[in-house]
C-alpha positions in Angstrom: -260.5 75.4 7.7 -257.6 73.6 6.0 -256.0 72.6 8.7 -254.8 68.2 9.4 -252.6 66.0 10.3 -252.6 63.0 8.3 -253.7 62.1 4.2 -255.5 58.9 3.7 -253.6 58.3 0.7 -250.3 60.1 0.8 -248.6 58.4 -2.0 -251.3 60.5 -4.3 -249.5 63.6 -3.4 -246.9 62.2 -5.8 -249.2 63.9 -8.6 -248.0 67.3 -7.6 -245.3 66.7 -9.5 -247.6 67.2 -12.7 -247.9 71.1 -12.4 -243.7 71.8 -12.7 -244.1 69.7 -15.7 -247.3 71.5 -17.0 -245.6 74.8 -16.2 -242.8 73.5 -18.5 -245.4 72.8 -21.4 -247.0 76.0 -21.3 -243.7 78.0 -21.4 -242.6 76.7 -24.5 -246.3 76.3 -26.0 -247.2 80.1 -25.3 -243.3 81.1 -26.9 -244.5 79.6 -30.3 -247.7 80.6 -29.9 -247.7 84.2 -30.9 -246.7 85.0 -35.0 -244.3 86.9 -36.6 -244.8 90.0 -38.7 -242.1 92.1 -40.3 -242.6 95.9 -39.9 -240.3 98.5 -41.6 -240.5 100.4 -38.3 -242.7 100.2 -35.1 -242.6 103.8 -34.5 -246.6 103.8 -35.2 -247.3 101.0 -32.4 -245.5 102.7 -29.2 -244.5 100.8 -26.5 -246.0 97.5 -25.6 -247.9 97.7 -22.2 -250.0 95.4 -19.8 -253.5 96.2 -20.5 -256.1 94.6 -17.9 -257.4 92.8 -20.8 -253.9 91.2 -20.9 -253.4 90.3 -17.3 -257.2 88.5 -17.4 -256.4 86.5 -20.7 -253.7 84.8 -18.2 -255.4 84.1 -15.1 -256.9 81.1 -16.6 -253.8 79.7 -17.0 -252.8 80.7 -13.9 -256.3 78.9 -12.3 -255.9 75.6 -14.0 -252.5 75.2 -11.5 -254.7 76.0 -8.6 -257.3 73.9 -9.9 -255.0 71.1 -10.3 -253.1 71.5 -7.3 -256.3 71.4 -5.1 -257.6 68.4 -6.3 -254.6 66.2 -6.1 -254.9 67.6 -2.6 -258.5 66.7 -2.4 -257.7 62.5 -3.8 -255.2 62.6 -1.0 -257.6 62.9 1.5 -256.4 65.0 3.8 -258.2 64.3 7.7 -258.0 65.1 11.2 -258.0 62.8 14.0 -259.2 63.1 17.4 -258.9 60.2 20.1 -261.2 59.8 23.2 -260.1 57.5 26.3 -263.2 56.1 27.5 -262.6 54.7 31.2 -264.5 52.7 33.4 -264.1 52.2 36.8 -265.2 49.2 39.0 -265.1 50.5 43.0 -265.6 48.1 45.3 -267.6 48.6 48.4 -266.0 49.0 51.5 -267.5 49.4 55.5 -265.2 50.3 58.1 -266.2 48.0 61.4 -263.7 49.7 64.6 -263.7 49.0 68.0 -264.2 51.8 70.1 -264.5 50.2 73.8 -262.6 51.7 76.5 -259.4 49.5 75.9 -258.9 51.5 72.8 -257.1 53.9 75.0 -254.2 51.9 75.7 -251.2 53.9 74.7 -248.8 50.5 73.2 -249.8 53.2 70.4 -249.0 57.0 69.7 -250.9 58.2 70.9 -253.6 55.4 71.8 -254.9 52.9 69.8 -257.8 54.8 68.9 -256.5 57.7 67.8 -253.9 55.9 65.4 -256.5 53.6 64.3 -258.5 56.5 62.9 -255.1 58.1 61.6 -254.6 55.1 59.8 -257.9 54.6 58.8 -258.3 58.3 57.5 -255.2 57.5 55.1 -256.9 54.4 53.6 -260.3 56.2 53.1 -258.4 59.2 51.1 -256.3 56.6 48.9 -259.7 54.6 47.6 -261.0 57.4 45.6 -262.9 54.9 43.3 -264.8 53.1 46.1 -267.8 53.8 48.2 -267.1 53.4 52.0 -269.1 53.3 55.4 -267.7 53.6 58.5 -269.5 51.5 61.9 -268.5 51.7 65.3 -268.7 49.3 68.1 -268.0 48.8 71.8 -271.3 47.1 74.0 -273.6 48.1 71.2 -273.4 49.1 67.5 -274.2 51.9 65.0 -273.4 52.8 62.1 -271.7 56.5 61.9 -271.2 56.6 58.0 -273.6 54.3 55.3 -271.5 53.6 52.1 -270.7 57.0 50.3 -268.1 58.6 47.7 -268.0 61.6 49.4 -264.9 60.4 51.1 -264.0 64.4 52.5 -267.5 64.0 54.7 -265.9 60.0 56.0 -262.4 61.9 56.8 -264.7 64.4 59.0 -266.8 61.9 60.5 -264.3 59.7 61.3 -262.1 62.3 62.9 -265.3 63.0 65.5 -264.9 59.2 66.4 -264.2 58.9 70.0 -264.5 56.8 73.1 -267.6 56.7 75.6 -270.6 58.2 73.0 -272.2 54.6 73.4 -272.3 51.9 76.3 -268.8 50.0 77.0 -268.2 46.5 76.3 -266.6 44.5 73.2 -269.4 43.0 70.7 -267.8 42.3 68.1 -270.9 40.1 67.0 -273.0 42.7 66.4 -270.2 45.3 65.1 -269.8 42.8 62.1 -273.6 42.0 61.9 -274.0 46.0 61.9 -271.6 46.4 59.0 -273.3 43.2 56.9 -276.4 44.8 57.3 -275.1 48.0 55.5 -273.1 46.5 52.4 -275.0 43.2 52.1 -277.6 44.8 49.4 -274.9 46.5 47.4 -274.7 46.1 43.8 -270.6 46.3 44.0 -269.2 42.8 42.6 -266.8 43.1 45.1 -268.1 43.5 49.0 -265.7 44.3 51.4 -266.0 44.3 55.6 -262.6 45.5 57.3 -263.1 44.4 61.4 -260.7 46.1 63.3 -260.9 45.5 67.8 -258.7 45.0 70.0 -260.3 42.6 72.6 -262.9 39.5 72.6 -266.7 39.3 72.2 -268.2 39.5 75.4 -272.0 41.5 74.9 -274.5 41.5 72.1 -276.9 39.2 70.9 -275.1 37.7 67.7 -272.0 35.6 68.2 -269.3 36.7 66.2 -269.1 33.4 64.2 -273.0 33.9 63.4 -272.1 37.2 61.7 -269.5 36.2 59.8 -271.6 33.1 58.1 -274.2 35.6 57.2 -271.5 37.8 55.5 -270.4 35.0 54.0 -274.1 33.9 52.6 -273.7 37.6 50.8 -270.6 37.1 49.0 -269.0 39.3 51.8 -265.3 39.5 52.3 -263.9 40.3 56.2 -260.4 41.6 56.6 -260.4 41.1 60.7 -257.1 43.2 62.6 -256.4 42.8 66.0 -254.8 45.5 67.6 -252.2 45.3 70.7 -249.1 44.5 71.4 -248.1 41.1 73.2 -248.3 40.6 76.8 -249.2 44.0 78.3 -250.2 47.5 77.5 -250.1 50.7 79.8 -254.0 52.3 79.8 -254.5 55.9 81.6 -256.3 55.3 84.9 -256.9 58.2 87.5 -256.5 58.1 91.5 -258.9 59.4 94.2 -257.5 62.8 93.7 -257.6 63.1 90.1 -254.3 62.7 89.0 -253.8 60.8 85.7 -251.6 58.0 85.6 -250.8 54.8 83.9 -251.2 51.2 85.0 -250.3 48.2 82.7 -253.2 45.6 81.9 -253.4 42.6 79.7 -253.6 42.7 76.2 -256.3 39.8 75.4 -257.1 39.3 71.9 -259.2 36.7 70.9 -257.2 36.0 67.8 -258.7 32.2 67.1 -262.4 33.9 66.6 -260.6 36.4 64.2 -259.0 34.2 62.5 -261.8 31.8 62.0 -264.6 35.0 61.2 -261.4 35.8 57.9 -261.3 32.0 56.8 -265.3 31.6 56.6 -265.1 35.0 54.5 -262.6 34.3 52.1 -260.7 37.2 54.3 -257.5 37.2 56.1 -256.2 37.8 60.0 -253.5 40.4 60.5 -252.4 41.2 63.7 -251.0 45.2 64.4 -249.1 45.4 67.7 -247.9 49.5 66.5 -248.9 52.3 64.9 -246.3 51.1 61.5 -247.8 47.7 61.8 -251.2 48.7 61.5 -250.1 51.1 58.5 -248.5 48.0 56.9 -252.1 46.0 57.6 -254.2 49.1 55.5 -252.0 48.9 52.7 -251.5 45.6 52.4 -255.3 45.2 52.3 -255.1 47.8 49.7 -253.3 46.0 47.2 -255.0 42.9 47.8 -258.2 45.1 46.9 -257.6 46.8 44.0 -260.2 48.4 41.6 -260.9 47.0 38.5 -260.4 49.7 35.8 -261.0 49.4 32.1 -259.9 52.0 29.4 -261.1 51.7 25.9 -259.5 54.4 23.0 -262.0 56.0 20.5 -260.8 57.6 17.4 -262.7 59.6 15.2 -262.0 60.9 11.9 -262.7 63.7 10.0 -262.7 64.7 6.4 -260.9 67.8 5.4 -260.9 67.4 1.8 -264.4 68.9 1.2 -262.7 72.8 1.1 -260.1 71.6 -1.2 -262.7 70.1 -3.5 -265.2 72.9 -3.6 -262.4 75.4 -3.9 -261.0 73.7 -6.9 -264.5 73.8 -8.7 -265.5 77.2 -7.6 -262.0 78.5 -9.6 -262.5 75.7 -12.6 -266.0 77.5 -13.0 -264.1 81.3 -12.4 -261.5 80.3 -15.1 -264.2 78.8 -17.5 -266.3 82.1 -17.6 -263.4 84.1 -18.0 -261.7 81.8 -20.7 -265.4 82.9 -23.5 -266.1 86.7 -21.8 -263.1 88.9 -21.1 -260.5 86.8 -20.9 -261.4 85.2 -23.9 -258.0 85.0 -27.1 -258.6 85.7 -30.5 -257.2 84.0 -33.6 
């Protein structure tokens, strides 16, 4: 019940000083205070004993130190403090567009383009814990695997199951990016964010690519485009009339001016991965150059522990005054 950390007014604490001074007082007020009688003997009188009605006529003495002492305490103000960090967090709304056409499993990465994409993209999900994400996939059509979401465990799943051939082949990266405006255009997120990520040029769907991106930019839509491959050639798994797997080099065609152009209409920016560390350097750079907006605001509240001293003090000024006129009460 008593316990604090701090007094309002410490300097009033100096007032404690008061009770060696009053204990002083009363020593050498209470040594005069009793008269002297000459007896020719004390024989008669015995032995002079502490009575109870001796030790009570004292402890009113004894209470006005207490009494004293509890409300210098009490002007002191002694109090508690407790401090609350209130935080709040601004996510921004990310949607994963990828590529998942059948050039995605060229092996320039370990172990295919694909596969390290996800990797890559797995990492990034898991280190945006204050964003909402959404995860679309593209090749000759569009659809969207993941809408925006927190629950970024459920994204890592879901984008682990990604994988070549579940829709048509083909490259529209059009309708990928129209795909993923569609699903962060209504957000309420003050910052809106499209990360494009293919490895070819736009060559099906009904929305050019430089359509798309002027309608993400109509909605305040940021597009971080990647193009992934390395230059000149890449070796891609083929299989012979006999079934044996084997690899064949093919051209690495990246249609980097239509990226490059959907960034700068965006307010984005072009980066171009041609390995696996490359493409790690791409998510983080993005990363930093999307950071969450947090704001942290301390509360402090303070208590007032001097109501116990106060009360206490008065319950023993009344004790001492009902003891000082019934049994503790002197006589002349």
């Amino acid at each position: 019940m008593f316990e604090f950390t701090q007094f309002a007014y410490p300097n009033r604490l100096w007032l404690l000083i008061v009770l060696p001074l009053l204990g002083v007082w009363y020593f050498f007020k209470l040594k005069g205070y009793n008269p002297a009688l000459k007896f020719s003997t004390l024989e008669g009188f015995g032995a002079e004993r502490m009575t109870f009605r001796k030790f009570i006529a004292y402890v009113p003495l004894v209470l006005n130190f207490f009494v004293i002492g509890l409300l210098i305490i009490a002007i002191a103000r002694p109090q508690t403090t407790s401090e609350n960090e209130k935080t709040e967090k601004e996510g921004i709304d990310i949607v994963l567009s990828m590529d998942i056409s059948g050039s995605m499993e060229a092996c320039d990465f370990k172990p295919n383009r694909l596969e390290a994409a996800k990797n890559v993209a797995s990492e990034f999900i898991q280190a945006r814990e204050n964003d909402r994400m959404g995860i679309v996939l593209f090749a000759g059509e569009s659809f969207t695997q993941c809408p925006l979401t927190s629950d970024h465990p459920t994204l890592v799943n879901l984008m682990s199951q990604v994988k070549n051939g579940i829709i048509e082949d083909g490259t529209a990266i059009g309708l990928g990016l129209a795909n993923a405006v569609a699903r962060i255009k209504n957000s309420s997120a003050k910052s809106k964010v499209i990360i494009l990520l293919t490895d070819g040029m736009n060559n099906c769907g009904e929305i050019e690519p430089i359509t798309a991106a002027e309608i993400a930019a109509n909605y305040g839509i940021r597009v971080y485009t990647i193009g992934v491959g390395t230059n000149g050639e890449a070796p891609y798994p083929m299989v012979d009339a006999w079934g044996r797997k084997f690899y064949q080099n093919v051209p690495v065609e990246i249609d980097e001016s239509t990226l490059t152009k959907i960034s700068q209409i965006t307010d984005g920016k072009y980066f171009r991965a041609t390995n696996n560390q490359a493409l790690k350097d791409i998510y983080s750079q993005i990363d930093k150059l999307e950071k969450t907006k947090m704001e942290s605001m301390t509360i402090s509240h303070v208590n007032e522990k001097f109501y116990p001293f106060l009360v206490l003090a008065l319950v023993l000024l009344a004790l001492k005054i009902i003891l000082r006129y019934t049994i503790g009460r002197i006589l002349p």
